[in-house]
PDB file with one MODEL, atoms N, CA, C and O in Angstrom:
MODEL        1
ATOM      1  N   UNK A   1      22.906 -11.544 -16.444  1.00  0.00           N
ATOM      2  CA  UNK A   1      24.113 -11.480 -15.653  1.00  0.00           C
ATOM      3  C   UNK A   1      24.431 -10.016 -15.399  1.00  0.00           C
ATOM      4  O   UNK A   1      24.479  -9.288 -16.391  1.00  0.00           O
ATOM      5  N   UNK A   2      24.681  -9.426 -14.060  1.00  0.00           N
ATOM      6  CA  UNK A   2      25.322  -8.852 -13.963  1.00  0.00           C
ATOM      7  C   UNK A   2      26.399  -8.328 -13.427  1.00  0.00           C
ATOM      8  O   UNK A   2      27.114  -9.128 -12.823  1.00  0.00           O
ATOM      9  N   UNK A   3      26.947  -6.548 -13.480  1.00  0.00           N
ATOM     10  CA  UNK A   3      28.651  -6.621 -13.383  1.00  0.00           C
ATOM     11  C   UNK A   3      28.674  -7.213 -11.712  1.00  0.00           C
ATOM     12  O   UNK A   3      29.515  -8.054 -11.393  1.00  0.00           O
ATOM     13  N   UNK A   4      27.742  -6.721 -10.779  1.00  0.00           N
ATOM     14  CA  UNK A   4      28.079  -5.986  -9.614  1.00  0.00           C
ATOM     15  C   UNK A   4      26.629  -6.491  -8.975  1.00  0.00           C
ATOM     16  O   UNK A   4      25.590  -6.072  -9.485  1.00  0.00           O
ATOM     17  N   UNK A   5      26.588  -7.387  -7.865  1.00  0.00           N
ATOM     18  CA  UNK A   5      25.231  -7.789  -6.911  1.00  0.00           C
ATOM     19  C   UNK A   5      24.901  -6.313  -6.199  1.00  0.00           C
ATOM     20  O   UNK A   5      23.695  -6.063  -6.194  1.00  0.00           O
ATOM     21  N   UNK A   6      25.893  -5.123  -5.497  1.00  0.00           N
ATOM     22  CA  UNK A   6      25.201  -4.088  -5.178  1.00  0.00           C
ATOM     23  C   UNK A   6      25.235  -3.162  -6.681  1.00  0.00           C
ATOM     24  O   UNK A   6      24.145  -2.591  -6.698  1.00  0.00           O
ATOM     25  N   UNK A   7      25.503  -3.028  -7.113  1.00  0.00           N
ATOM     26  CA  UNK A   7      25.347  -1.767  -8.617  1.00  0.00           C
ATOM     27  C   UNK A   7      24.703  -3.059  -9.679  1.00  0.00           C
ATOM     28  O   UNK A   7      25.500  -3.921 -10.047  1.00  0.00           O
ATOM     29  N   UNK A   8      23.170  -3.143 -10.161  1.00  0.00           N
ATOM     30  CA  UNK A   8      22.983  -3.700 -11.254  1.00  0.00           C
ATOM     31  C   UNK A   8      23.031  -3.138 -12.750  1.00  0.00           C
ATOM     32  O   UNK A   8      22.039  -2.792 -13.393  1.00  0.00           O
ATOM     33  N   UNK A   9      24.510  -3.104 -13.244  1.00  0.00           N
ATOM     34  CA  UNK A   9      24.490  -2.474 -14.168  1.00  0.00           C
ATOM     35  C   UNK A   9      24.620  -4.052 -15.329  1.00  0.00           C
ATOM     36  O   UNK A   9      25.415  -4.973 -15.146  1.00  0.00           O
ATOM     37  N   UNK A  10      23.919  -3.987 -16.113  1.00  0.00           N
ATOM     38  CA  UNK A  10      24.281  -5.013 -17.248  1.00  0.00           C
ATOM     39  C   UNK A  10      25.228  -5.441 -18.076  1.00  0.00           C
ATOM     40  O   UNK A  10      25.640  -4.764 -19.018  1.00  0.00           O
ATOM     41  N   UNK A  11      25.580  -6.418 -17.831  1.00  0.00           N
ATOM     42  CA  UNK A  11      26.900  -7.147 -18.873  1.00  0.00           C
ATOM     43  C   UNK A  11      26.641  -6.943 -20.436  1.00  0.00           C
ATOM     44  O   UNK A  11      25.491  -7.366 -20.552  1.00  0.00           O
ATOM     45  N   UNK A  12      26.999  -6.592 -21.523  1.00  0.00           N
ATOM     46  CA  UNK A  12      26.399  -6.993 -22.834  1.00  0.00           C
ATOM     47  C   UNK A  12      26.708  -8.653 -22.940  1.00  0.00           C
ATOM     48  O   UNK A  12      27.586  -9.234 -22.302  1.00  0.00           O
ATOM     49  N   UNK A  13      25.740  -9.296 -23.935  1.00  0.00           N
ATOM     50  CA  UNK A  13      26.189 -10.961 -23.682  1.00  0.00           C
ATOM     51  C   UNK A  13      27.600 -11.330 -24.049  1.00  0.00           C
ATOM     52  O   UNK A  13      28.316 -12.121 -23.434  1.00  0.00           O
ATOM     53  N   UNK A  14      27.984 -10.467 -25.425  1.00  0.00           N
ATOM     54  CA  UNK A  14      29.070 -11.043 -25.314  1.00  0.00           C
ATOM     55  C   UNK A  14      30.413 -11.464 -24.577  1.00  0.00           C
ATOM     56  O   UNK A  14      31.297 -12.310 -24.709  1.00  0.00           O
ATOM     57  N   UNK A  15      29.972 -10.055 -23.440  1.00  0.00           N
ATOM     58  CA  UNK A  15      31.661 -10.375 -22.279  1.00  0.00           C
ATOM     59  C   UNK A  15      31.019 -11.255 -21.494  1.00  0.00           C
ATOM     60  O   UNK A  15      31.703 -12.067 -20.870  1.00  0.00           O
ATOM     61  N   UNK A  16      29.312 -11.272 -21.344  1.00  0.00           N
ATOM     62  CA  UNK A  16      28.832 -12.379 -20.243  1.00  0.00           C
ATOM     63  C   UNK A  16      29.622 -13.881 -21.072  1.00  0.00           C
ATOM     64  O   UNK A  16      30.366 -14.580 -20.383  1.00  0.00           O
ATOM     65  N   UNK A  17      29.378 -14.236 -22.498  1.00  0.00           N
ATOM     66  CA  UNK A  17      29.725 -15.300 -23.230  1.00  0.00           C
ATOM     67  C   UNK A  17      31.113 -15.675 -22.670  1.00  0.00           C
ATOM     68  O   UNK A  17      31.249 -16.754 -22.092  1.00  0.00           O
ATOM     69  N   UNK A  18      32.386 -14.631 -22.854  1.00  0.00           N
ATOM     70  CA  UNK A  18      34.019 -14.720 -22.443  1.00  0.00           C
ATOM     71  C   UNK A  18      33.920 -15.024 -21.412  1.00  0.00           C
ATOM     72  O   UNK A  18      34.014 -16.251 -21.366  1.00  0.00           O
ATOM     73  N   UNK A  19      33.737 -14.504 -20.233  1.00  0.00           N
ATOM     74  CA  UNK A  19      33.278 -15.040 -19.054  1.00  0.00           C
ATOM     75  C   UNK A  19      33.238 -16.075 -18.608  1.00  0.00           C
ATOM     76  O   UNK A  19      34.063 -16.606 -17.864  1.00  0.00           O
ATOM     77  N   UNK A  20      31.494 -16.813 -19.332  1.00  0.00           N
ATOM     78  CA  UNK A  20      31.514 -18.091 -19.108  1.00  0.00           C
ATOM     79  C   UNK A  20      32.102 -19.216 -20.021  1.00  0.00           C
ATOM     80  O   UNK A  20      31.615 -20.344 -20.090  1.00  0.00           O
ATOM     81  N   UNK A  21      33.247 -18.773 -20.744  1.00  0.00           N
ATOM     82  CA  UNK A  21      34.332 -19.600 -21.513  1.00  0.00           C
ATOM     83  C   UNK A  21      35.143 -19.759 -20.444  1.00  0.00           C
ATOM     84  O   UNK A  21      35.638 -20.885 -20.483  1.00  0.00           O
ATOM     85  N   UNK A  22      35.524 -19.095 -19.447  1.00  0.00           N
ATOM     86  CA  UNK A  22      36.841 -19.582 -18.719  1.00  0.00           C
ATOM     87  C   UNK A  22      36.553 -20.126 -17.584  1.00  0.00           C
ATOM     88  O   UNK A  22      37.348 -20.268 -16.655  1.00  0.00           O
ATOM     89  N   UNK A  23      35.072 -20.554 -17.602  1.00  0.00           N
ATOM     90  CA  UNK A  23      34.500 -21.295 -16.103  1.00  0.00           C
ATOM     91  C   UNK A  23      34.121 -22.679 -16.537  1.00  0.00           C
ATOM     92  O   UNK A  23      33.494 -23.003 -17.545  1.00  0.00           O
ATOM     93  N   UNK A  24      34.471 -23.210 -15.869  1.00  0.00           N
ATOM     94  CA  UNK A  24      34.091 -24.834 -15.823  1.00  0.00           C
ATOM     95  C   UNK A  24      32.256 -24.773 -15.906  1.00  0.00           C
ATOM     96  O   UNK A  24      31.558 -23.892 -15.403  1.00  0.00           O
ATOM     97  N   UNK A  25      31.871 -25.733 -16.532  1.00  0.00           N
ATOM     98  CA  UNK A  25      30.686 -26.186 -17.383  1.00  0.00           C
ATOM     99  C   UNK A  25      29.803 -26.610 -15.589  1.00  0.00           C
ATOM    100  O   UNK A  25      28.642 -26.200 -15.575  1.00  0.00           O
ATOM    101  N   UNK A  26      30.174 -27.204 -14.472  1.00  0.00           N
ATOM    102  CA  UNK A  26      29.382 -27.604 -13.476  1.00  0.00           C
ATOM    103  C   UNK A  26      29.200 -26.350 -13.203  1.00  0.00           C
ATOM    104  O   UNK A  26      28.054 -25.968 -13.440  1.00  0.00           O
ATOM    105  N   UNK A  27      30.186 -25.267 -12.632  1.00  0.00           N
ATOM    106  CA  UNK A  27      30.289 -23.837 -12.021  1.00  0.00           C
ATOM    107  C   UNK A  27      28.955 -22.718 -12.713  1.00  0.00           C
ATOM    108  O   UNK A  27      28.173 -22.020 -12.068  1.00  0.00           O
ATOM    109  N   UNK A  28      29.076 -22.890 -14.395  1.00  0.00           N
ATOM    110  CA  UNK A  28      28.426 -22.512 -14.927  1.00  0.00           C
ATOM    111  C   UNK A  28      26.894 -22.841 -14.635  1.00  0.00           C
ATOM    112  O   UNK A  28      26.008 -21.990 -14.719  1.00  0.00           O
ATOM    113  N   UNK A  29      26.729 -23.883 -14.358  1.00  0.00           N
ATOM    114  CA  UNK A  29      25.406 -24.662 -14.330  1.00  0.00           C
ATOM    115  C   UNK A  29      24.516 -24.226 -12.670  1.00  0.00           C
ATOM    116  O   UNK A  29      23.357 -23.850 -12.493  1.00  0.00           O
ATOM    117  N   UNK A  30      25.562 -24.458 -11.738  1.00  0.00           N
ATOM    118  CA  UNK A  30      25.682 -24.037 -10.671  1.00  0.00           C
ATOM    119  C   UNK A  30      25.113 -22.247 -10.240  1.00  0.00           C
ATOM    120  O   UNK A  30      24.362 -21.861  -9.344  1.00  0.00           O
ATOM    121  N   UNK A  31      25.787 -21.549 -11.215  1.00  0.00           N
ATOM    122  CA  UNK A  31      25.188 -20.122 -10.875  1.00  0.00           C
ATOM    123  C   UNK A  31      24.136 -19.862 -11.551  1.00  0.00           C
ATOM    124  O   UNK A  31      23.677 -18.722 -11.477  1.00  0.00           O
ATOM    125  N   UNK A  32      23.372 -21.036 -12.530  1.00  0.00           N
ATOM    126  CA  UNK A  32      22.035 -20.342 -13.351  1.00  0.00           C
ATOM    127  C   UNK A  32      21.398 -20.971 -12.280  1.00  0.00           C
ATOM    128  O   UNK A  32      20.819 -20.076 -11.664  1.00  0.00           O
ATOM    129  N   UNK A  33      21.145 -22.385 -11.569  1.00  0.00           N
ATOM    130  CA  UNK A  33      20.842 -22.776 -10.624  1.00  0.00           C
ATOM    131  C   UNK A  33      20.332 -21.971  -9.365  1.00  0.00           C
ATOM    132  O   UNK A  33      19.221 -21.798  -8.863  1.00  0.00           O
ATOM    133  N   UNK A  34      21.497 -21.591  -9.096  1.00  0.00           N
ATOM    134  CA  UNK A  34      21.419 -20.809  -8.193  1.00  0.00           C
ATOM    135  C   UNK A  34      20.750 -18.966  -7.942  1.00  0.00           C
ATOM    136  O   UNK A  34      20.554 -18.293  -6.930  1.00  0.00           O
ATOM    137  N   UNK A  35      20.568 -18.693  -9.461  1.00  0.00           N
ATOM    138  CA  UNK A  35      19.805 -17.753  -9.930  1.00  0.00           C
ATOM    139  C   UNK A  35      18.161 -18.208  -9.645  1.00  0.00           C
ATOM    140  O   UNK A  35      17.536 -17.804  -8.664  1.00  0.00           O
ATOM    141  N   UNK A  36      17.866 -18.680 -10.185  1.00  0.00           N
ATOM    142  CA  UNK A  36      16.882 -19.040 -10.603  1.00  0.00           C
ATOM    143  C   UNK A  36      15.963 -19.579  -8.938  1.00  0.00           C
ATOM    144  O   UNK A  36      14.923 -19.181  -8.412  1.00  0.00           O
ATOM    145  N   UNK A  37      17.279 -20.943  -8.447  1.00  0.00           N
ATOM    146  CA  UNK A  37      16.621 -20.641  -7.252  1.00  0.00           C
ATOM    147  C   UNK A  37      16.463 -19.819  -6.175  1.00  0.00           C
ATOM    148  O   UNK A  37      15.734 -20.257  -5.284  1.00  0.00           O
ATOM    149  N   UNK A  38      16.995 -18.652  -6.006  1.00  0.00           N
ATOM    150  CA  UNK A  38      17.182 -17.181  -5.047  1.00  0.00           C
ATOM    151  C   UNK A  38      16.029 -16.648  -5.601  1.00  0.00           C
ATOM    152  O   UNK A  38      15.176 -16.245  -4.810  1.00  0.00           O
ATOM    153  N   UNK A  39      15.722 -16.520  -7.343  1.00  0.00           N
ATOM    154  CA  UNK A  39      14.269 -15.866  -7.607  1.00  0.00           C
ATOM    155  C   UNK A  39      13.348 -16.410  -6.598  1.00  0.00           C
ATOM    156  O   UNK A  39      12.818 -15.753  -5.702  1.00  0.00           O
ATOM    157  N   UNK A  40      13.139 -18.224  -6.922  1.00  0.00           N
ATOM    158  CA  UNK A  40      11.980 -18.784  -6.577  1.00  0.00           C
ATOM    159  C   UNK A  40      11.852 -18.767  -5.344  1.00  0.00           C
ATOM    160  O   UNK A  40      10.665 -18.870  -5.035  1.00  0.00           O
ATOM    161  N   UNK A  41      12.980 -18.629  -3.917  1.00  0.00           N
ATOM    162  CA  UNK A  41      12.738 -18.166  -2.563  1.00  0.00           C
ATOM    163  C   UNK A  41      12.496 -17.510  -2.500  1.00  0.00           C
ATOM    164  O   UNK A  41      11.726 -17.465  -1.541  1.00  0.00           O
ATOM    165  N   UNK A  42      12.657 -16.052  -3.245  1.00  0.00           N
ATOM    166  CA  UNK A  42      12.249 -14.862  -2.589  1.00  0.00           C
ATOM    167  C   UNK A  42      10.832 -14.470  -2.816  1.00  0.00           C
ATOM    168  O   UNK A  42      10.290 -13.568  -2.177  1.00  0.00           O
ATOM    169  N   UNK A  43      10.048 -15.407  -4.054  1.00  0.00           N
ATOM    170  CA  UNK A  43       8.844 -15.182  -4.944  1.00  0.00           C
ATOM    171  C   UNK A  43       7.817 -15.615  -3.455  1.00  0.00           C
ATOM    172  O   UNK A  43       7.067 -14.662  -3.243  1.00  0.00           O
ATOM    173  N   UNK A  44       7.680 -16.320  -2.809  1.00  0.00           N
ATOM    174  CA  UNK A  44       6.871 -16.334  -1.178  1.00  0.00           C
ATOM    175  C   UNK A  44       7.342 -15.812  -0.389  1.00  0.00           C
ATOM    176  O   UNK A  44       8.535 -15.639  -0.141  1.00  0.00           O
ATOM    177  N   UNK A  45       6.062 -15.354   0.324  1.00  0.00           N
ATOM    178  CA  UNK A  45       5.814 -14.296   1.235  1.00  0.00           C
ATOM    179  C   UNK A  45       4.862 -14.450   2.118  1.00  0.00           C
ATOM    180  O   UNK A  45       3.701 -14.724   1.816  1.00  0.00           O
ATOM    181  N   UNK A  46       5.377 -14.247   3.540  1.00  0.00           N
ATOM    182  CA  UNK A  46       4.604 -14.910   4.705  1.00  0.00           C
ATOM    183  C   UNK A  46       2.602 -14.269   4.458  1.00  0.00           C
ATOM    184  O   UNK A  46       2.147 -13.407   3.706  1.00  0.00           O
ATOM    185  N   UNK A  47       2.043 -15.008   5.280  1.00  0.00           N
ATOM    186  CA  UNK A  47       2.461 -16.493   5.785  1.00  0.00           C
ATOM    187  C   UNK A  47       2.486 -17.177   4.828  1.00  0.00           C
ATOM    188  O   UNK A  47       2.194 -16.829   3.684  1.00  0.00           O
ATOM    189  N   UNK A  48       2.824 -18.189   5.175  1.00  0.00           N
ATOM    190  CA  UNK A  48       3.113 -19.368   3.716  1.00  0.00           C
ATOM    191  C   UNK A  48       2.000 -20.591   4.264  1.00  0.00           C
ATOM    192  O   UNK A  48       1.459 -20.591   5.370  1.00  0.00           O
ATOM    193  N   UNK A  49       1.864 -21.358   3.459  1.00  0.00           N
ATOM    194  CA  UNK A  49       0.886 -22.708   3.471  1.00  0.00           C
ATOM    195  C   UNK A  49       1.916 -23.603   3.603  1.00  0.00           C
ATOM    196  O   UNK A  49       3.105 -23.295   3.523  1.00  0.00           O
ATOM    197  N   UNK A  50       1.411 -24.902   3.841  1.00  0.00           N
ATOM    198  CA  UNK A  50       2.662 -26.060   3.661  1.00  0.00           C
ATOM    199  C   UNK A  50       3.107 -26.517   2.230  1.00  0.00           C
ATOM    200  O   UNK A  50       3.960 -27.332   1.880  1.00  0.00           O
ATOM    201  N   UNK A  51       2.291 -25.763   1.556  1.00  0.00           N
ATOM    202  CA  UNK A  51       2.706 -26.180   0.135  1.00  0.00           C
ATOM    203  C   UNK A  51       3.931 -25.125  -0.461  1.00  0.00           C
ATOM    204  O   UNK A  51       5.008 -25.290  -1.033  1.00  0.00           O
ATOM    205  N   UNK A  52       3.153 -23.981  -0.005  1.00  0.00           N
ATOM    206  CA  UNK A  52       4.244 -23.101  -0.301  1.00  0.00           C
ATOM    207  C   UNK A  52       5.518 -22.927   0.686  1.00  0.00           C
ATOM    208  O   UNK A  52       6.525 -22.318   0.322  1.00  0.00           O
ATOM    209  N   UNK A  53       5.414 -23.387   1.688  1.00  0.00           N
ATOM    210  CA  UNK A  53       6.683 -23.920   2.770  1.00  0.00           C
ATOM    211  C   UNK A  53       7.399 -25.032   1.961  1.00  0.00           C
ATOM    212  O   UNK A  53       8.629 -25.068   1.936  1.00  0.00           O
ATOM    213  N   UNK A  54       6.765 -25.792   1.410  1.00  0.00           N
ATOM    214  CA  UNK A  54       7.734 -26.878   0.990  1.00  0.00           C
ATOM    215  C   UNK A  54       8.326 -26.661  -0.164  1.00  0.00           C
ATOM    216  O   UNK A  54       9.251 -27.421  -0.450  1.00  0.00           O
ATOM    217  N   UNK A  55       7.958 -25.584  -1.121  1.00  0.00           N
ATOM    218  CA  UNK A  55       8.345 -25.056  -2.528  1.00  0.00           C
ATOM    219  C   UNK A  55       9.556 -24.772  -1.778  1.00  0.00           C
ATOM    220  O   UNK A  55      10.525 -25.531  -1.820  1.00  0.00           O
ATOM    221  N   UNK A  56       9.530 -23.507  -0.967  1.00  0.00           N
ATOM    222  CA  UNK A  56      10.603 -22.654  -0.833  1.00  0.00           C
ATOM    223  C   UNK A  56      11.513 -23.347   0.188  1.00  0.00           C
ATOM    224  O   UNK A  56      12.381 -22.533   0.504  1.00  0.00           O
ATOM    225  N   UNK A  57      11.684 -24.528   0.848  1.00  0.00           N
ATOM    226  CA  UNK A  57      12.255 -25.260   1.646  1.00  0.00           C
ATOM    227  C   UNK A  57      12.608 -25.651   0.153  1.00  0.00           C
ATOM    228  O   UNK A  57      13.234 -24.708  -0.331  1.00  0.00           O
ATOM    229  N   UNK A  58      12.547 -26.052  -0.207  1.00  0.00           N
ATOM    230  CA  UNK A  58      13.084 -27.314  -1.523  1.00  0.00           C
ATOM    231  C   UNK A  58      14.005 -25.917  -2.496  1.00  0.00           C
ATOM    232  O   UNK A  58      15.181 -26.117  -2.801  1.00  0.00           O
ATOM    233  N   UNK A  59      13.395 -24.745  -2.844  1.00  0.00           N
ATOM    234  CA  UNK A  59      14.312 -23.846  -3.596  1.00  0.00           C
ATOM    235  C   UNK A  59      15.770 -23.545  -2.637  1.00  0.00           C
ATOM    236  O   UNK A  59      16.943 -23.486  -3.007  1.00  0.00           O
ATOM    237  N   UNK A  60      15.211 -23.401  -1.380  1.00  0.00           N
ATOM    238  CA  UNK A  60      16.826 -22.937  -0.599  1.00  0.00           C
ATOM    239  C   UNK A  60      17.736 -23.932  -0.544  1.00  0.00           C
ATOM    240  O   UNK A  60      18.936 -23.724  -0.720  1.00  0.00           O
ATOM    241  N   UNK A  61      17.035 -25.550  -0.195  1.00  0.00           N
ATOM    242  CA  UNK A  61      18.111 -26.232  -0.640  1.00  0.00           C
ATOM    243  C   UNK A  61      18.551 -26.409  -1.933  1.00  0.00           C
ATOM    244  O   UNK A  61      19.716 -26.802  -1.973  1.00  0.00           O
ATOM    245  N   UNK A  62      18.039 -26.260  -2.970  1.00  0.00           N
ATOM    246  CA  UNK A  62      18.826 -26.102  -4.179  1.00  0.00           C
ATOM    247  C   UNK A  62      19.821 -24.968  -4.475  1.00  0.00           C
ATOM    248  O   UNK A  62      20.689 -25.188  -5.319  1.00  0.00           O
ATOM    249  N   UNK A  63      19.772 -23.722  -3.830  1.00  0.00           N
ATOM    250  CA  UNK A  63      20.505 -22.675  -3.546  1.00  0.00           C
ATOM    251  C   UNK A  63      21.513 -22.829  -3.034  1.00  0.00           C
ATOM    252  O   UNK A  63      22.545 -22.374  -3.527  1.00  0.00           O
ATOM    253  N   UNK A  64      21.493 -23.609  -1.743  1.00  0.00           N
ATOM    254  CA  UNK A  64      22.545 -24.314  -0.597  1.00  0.00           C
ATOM    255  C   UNK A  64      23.097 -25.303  -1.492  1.00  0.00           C
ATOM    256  O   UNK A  64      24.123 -24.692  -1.791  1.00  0.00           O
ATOM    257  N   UNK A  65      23.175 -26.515  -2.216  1.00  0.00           N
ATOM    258  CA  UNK A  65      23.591 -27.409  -3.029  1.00  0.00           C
ATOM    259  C   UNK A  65      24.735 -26.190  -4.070  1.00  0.00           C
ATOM    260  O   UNK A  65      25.964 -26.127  -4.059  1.00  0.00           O
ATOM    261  N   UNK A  66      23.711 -25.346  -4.890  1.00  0.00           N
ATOM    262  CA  UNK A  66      24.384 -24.432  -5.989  1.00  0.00           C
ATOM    263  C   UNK A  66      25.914 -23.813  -5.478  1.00  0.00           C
ATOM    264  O   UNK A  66      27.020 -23.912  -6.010  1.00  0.00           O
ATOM    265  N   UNK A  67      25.457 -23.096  -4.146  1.00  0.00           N
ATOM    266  CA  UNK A  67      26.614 -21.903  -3.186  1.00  0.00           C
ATOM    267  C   UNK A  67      27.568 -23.084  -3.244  1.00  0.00           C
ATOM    268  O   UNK A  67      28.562 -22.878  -3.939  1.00  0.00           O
ATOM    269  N   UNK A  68      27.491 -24.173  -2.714  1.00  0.00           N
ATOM    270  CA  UNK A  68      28.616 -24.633  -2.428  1.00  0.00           C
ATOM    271  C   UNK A  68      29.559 -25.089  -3.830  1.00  0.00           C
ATOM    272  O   UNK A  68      30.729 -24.711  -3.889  1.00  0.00           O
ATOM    273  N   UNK A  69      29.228 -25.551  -4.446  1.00  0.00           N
ATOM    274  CA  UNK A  69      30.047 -25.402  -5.883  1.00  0.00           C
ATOM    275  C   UNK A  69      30.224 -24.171  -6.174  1.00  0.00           C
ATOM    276  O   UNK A  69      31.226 -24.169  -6.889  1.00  0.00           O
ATOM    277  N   UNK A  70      29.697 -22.656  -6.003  1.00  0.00           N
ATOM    278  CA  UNK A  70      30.019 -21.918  -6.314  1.00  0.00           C
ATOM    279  C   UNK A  70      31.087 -21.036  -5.502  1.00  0.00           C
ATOM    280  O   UNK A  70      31.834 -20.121  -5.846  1.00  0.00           O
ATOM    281  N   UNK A  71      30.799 -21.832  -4.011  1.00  0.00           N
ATOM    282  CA  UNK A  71      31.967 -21.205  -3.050  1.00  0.00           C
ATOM    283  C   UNK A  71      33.267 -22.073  -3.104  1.00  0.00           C
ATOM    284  O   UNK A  71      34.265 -21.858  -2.417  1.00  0.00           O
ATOM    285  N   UNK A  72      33.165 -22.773  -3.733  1.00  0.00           N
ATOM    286  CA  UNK A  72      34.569 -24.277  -4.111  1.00  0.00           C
ATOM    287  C   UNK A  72      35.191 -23.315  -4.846  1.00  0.00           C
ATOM    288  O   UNK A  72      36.254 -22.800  -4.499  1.00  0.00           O
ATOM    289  N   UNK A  73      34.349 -22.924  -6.259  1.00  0.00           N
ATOM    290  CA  UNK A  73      35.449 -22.593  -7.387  1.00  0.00           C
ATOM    291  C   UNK A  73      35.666 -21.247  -6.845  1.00  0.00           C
ATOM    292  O   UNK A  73      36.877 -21.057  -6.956  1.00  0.00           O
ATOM    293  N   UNK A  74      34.906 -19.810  -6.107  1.00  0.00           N
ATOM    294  CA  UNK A  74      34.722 -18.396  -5.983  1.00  0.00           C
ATOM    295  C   UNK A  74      33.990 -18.053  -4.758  1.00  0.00           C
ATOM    296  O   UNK A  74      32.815 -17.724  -4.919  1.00  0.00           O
ATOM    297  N   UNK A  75      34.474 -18.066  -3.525  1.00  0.00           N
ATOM    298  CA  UNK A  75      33.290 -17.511  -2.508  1.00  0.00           C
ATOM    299  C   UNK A  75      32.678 -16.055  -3.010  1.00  0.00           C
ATOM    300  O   UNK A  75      31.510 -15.767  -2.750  1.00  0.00           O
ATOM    301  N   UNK A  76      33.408 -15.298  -3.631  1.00  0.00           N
ATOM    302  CA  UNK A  76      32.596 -14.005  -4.230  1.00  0.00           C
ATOM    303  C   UNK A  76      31.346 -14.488  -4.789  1.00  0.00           C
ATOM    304  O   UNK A  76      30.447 -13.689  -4.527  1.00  0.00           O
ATOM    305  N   UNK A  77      30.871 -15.669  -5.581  1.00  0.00           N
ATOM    306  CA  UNK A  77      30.283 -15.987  -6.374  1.00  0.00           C
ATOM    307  C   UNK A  77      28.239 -16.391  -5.808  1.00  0.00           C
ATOM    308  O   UNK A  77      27.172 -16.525  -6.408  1.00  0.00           O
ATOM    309  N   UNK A  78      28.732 -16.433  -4.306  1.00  0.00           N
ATOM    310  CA  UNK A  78      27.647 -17.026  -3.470  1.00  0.00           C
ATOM    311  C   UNK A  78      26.674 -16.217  -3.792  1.00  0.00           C
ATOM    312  O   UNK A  78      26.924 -15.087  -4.211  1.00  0.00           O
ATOM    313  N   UNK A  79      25.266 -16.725  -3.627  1.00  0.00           N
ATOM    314  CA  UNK A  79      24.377 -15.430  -3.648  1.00  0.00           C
ATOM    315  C   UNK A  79      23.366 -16.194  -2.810  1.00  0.00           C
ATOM    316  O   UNK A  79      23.162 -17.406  -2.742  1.00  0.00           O
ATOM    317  N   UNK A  80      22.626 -14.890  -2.019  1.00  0.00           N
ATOM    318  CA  UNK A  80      21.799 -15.220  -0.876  1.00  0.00           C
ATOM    319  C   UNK A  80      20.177 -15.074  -1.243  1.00  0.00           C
ATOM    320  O   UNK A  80      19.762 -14.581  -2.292  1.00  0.00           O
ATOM    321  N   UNK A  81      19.453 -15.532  -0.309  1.00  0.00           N
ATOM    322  CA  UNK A  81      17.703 -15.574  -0.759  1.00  0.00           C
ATOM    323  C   UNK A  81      17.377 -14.094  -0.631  1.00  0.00           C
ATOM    324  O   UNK A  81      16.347 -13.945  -1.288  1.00  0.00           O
ATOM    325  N   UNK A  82      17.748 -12.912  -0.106  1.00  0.00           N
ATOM    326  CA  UNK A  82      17.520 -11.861   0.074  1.00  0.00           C
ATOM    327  C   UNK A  82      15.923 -11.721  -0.272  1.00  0.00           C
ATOM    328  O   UNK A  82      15.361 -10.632  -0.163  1.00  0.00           O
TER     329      UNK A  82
ENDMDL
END
């Protein structure tokens, strides 16, 4: 986790821990989600195969599913395939 999407400076875990004490348990679930799938879109790189088209079609919609629970509780919270 970190403080700032443009400055990556690191949280220590424990304020990451406080943090995710005052967020609802879906929200929470929602931004590792959504971590994880922004890695796995950005991990292909043209051209792509249909296999690897359909990985990263299937990661953005899990990204798109994540944002929107994460733009319900925080639009700050969105994060893009960059």
């Amino acid at each position: 986790m970190f403080a700032s999407p443009l400055v990556p400076v690191p949280i220590p875990d424990r304020v990451a821990a406080l943090i995710g004490g005052c967020m609802p348990i879906g929200v929470l679930q929602a931004e590792i989600d959504a971590e994880c799938a922004a890695r796995e879109a950005r991990r292909f790189r043209t051209p792509l195969c249909d296999e690897d088209r359909a990985d990263r079609e299937r990661a953005l919609a899990v990204l798109a599913r994540s944002n929107k629970v994460l733009a319900a509780y925080n639009p700050r919270l969105v994060l893009l395939p960059r």
